[in-house]
C-alpha positions in Angstrom: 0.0 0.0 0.0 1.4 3.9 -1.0 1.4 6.4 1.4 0.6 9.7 0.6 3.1 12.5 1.5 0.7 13.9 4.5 0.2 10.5 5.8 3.8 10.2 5.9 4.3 13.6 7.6 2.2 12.7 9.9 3.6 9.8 10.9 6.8 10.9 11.2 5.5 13.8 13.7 4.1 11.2 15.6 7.3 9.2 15.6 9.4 12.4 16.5 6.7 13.4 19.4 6.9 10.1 21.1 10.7 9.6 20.8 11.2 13.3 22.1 8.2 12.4 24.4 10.4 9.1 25.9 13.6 11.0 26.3 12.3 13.4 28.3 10.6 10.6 30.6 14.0 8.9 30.7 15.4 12.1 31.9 13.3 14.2 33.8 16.0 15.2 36.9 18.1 17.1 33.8 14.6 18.3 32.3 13.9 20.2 35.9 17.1 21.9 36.3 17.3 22.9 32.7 13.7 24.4 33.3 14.6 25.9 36.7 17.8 27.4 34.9 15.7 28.9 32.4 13.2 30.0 35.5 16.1 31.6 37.2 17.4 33.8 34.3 14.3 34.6 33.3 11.9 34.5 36.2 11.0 38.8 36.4 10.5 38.8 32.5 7.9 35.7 32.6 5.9 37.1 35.8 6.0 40.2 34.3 4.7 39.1 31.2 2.0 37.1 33.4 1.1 40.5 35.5 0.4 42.3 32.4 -1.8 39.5 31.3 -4.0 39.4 34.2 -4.3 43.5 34.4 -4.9 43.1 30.9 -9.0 41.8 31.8 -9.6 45.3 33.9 -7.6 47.0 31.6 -9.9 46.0 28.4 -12.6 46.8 30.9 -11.8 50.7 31.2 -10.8 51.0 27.7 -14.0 49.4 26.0 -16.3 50.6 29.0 -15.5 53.7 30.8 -12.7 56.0 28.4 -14.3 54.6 24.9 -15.2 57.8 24.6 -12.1 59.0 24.2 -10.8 57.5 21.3 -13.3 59.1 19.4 -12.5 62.9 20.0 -10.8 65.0 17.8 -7.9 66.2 20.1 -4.7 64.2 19.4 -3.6 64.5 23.7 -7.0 63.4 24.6 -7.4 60.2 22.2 -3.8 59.3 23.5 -4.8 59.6 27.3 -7.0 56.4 26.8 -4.3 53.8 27.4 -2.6 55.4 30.3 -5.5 56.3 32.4 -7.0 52.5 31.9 -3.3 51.1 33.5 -3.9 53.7 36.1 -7.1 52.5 37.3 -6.7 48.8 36.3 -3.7 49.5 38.5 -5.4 51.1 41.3 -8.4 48.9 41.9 -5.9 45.5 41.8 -3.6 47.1 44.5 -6.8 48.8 46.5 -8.5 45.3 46.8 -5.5 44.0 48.0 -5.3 46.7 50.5 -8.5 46.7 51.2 -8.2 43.2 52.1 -5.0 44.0 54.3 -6.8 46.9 56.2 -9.8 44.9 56.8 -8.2 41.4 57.8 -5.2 42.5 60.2 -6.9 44.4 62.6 -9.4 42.0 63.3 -6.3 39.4 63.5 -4.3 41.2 65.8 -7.6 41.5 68.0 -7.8 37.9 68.0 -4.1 37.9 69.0 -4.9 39.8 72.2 -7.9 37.9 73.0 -6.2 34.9 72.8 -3.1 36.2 74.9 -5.5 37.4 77.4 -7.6 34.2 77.7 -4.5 32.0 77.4 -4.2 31.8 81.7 -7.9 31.3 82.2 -7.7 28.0 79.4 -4.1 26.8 81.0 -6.3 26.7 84.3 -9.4 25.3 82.9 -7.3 22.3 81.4 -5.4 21.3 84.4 -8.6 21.8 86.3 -9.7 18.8 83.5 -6.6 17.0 84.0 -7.3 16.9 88.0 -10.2 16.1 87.5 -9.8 12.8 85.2 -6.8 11.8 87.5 -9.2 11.8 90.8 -11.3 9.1 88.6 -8.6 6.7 89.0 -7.4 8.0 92.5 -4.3 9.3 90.9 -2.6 12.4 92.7 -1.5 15.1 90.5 0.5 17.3 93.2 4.0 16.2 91.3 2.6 16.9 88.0 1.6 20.1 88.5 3.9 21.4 91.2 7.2 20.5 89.3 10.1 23.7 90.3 11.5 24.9 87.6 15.3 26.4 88.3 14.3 30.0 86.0 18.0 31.4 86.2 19.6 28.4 85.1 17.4 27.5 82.0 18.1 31.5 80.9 21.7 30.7 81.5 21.4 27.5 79.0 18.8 29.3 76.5 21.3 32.1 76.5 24.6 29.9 76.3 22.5 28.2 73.3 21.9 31.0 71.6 25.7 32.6 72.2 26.9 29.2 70.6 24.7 29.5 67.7 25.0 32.9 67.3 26.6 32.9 63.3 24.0 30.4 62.1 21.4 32.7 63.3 22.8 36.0 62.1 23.6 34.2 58.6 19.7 32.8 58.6 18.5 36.0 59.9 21.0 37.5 56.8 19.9 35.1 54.3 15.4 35.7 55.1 16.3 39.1 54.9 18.0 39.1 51.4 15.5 37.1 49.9 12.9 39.0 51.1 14.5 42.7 50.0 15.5 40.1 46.7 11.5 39.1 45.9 10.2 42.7 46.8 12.7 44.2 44.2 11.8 41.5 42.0 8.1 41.9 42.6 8.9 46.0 41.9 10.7 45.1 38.1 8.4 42.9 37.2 5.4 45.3 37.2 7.2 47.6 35.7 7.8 45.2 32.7 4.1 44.7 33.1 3.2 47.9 32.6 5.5 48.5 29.7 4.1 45.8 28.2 0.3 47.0 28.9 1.5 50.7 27.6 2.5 48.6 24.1 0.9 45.5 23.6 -0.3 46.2 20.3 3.2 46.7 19.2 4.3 43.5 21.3 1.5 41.3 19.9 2.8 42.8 16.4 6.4 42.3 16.8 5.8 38.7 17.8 3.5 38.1 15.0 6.4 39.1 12.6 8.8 36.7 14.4 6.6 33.8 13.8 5.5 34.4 10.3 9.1 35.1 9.2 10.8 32.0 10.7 8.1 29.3 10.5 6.2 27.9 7.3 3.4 29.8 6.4 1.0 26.6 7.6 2.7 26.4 11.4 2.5 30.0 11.7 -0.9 30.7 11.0 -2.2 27.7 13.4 0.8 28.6 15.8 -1.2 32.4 15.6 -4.4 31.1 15.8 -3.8 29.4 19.0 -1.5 31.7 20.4 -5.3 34.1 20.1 -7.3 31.0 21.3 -4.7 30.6 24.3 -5.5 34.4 25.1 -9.0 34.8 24.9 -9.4 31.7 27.2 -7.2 32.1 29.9 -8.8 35.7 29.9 -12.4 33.9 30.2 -11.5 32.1 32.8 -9.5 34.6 35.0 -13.1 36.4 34.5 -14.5 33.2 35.8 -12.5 32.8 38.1 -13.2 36.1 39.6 -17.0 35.5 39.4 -16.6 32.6 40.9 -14.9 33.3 44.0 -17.2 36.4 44.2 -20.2 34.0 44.2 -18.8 32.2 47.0 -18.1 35.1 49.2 -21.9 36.5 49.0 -23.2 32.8 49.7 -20.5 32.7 52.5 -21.8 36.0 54.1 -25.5 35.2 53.8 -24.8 31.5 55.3 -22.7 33.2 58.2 -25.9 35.9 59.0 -28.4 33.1 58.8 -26.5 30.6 61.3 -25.1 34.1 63.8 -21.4 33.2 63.1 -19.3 36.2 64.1 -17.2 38.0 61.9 -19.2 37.6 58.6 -17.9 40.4 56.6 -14.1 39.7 57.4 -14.6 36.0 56.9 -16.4 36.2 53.8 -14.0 37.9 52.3 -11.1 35.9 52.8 -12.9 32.8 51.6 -13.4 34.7 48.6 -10.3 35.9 47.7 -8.3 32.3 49.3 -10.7 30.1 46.8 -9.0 32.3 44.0 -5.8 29.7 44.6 -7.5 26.2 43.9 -7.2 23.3 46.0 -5.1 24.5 48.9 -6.8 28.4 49.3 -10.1 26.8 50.5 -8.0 25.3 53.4 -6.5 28.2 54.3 -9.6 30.1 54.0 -11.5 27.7 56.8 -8.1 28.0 59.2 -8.3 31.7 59.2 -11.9 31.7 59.2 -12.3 29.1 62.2 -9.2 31.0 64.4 -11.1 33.9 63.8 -14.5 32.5 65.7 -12.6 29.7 67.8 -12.2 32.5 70.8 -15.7 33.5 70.7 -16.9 30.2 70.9 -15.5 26.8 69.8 -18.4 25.3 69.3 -19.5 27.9 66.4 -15.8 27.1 65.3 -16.6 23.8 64.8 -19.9 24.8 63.3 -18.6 27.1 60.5 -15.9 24.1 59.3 -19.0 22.1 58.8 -20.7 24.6 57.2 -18.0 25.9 54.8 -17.1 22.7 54.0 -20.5 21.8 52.8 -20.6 25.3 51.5 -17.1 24.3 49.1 -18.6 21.2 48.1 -22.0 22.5 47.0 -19.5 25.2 45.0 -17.0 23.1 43.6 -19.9 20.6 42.5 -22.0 22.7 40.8 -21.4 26.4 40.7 -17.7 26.6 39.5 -18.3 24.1 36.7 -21.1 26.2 35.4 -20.0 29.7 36.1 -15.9 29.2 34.9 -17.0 26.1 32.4 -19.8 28.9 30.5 -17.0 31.7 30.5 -14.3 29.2 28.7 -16.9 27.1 26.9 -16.8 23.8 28.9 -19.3 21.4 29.9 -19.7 21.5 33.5 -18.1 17.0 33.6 -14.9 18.5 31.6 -14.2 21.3 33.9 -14.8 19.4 37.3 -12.2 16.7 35.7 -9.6 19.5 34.4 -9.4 20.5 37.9 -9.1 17.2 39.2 -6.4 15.9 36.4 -4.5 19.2 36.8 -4.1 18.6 40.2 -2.9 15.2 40.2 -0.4 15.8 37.7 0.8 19.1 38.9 -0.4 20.4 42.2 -2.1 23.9 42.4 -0.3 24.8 39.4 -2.1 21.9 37.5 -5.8 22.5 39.2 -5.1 26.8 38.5 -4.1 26.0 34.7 -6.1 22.2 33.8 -9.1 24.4 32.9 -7.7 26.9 30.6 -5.5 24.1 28.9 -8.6 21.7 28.7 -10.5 24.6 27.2 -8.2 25.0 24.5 -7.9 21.1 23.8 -11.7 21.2 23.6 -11.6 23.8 21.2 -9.0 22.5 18.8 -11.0 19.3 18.8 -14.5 20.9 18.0 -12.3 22.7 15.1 -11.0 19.4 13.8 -14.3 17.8 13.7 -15.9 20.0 12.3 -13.3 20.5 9.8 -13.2 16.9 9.1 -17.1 17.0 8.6 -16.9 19.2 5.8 -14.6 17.4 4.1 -17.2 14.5 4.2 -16.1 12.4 7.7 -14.3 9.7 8.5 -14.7 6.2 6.6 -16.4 4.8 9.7 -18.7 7.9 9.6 -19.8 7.2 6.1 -19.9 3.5 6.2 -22.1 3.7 9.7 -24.6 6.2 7.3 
C-alpha cells in the first residue's frame, strides 16, 4: 500500500513526538534543572509578562467601557490619554483590593491575638482543672505533676549559652530571610514595571511577535501557531473572569450563610474565603483555618460549626457552581471542567488545578475545530460507512 506525503508527515511527527516524548521521561531530573535554569534567568520577564496578562481583563474593561469615549475625540492629547489612564485604574483597583483586604483582615487578626493572649491563663487553668479532675477518677494524685520547680536562672543561663553558641547560624539565617525577602520585593517592583511596559505597548508586542513567527516558520505552522497563540489568550482571559465571578459568588453565599447561622465576623470572613478560593485546592484550606481561628475564641463550638458549614458550602461550589460559572465563560461542559481541575491537580499540584481548565478549554476547542473540519470534508470512513 502507498502512502501519501501527509500521511507520511504525519507519521513521522508522531514518531518524533513520542521519541522526544520518551527522552524526556528517561530524563526528567536534567529536564527540571534545565527548566529551573531557564526560570532563574528569566523568572522577572515571565511574571511580568503574566502580571500584564492578568491587568490586561480590567484594563480592556476601562478602555471598551469607561474611556471609549475618548478615542473618538478629535484632540490628538486626549485620544492618546485612553491607554494610560485604563493602567492607572486597572492598577489602582488591583492594588486597592489588595489593600482593602490588608486593612480589613489584620486588625481584626491582631484583636484575636490579644484575645487569645488574654484568655490564654484562664484556658491553661481550665485544662489542668480537666486534667485533676480525670486523674481523681482513677485515684491518681496530681500534686507532682503540677507542682514541678522549675530552676528559671539556670534554664536563661542555658537558652542564652545556646543561643551565644549558635549565634553565626542565626545571624547568617537572619541575613539570608532578609535578602531574599528585600530580593523578591525588588523583584516583585521590576516585574510590574515590565508589566506595565508591556500593557502601555501591547499592540506593538503582539505585532512584533507576529512578525517573528510568520518570518521563521512555514506559512501553515505559523498561522495555526497564531491562531492558538489568540485562542490561548481569549481563554485564559475567560477564565481569569470566571475565576473572579466565581470566588465572588462564593463570598456572597459565605456571608448570607454566616448571617443566617449568627457566626461572628461575617464580613471579614467572607472575604477571605473569597479571595483564598482564587488559589485552587489549597486556598479553600486556608480560608477555613483563618476563618475558624477567627470564631474559635468566641466560641468553639461555632468554630466547629462554621468548618462544617464551609465545607459543605465548598462542596456544593466546587460541584456545581464553579463548573457552570468558569466552564460557560471558557466554553466547557460543566463533567470537563470538574475533571480539568481534578487531572491538573494530580499531575501538577495547584499549578495543575489553576491552569487544567484553561489548557482543557483549548484542547476542547481545537477538537471541535477538527471535527468540524473533518465533517466538511465528508467524515471519516467509519462515519460514512455507519450512514
Amino acid at each position: 500500500m502507498k502512502l501519501d506525503k501527509k500521511t507520511v508527515r504525519t507519521i513521522l511527527l508522531i514518531i518524533t513526538f513520542a521519541v522526544a516524548l520518551f527522552t524526556a521521561a528517561q530524563n526528567l531530573g536534567a529536564l527540571y534543572l534545565a527548566v529551573r535554569s531557564v526560570w532563574n534567568v528569566f523568572s522577572v520577564v515571565i511574571t511580568g509578562l503574566a502580571i500584564a496578562f492578568v491587568l490586561n481583563v480590567p484594563l480592556k474593561l476601562f478602555e471598551e467601557r469607561a474611556f471609549y469615549g475618548l478615542s473618538e475625540d478629535r484632540r490628538p492629547l486626549v485620544r492618546r490619554l485612553r491607554r494610560p489612564l485604563s493602567i492607572v485604574c486597572a492598577l489602582l483597583i488591583t492594588l486597592g483590593v489588595i489593600v482593602i483586604l490588608f486593612l480589613v483582615l489584620l486588625p481584626r487578626l491582631m484583636e484575636t491575638l490579644v484575645v487569645v493572649a488574654d484568655s490564654l491563663p484562664g484556658y491553661v487553668e481550665r485544662l489542668i482543672g480537666w486534667i485533676e479532675a480525670q486523674l481523681a477518677r482513677f485515684n491518681l494524685q496530681s500534686g507532682d505533676l503540677f507542682n514541678i520547680e522549675i530552676d528559671w536562672a539556670s534554664a536563661i543561663d542555658s537558652f542564652l549559652d545556646g543561643i551565644i553558641d549558635r549565634f553565626d547560624d542565626i545571624i547568617g539565617t537572619a541575613t539570608n530571610v532578609g535578602t531574599s525577602v528585600v530580593g523578591a520585593l525588588v523583584n516583585s517592583l521590576f516585574s510590574l514595571i515590565i508589566a506595565i511596559y508591556v500593557l502601555a505597548e501591547k499592540e506593538r508586542v503582539c505585532a512584533f511577535a507576529r512578525r517573528v513567527i510568520t518570518n521563521f516558520l512555514p506559512q501553515r505552522a505559523s498561522g495555526s501557531l497564531v491562531r492558538i497563540a489568540n485562542m490561548a489568550s481569549e481563554t485564559f482571559a475567560n477564565f481569569i473572569a470566571g475565576q473572579l465571578m466565581d470566588s465572588l459568588i462564593l463570598g456572597v453565599l459565605c456571608y448570607i450563610g454566616m448571617r443566617i447561622f449568627q457566626f461572628p465576623y461575617p464580613e471579614v470572613i467572607s472575604v477571605v474565603i473569597g479571595v483564598t478560593s482564587l488559589v485552587p485546592l489549597v486556598g479553600s484550606f486556608i480560608g477555613e483555618l483563618i476563618g475558624a481561628f477567627l470564631i474559635l475564641i468566641t466560641s468553639p463550638l461555632k468554630a466547629l460549626l462554621f468548618l462544617v458549614f464551609i465545607l459543605c458550602l465548598q462542596q456544593l461550589e466546587g460541584s456545581f457552581i464553579y463548573p457552570r460559572v468558569v466552564g460557560k465563560s471558557v466554553g466547557l461542559p460543566g463533567v470537563a471542567v470538574f475533571s480539568a481541575v481534578l487531572v491538573g491537580g494530580n499531575i501538577a499540584g495547584v499549578t495543575g488545578a489553576l491552569l487544567g481548565v484553561p489548557i482543557c478549554a483549548m484542547l476542547y476547542s481545537l477538537l471541535l475545530e477538527a471535527l468540524d473540519e473533518r465533517e466538511l470534508r465528508g467524515g471519516s470512513p467509519w462515519a460514512r460507512r455507519g450512514s
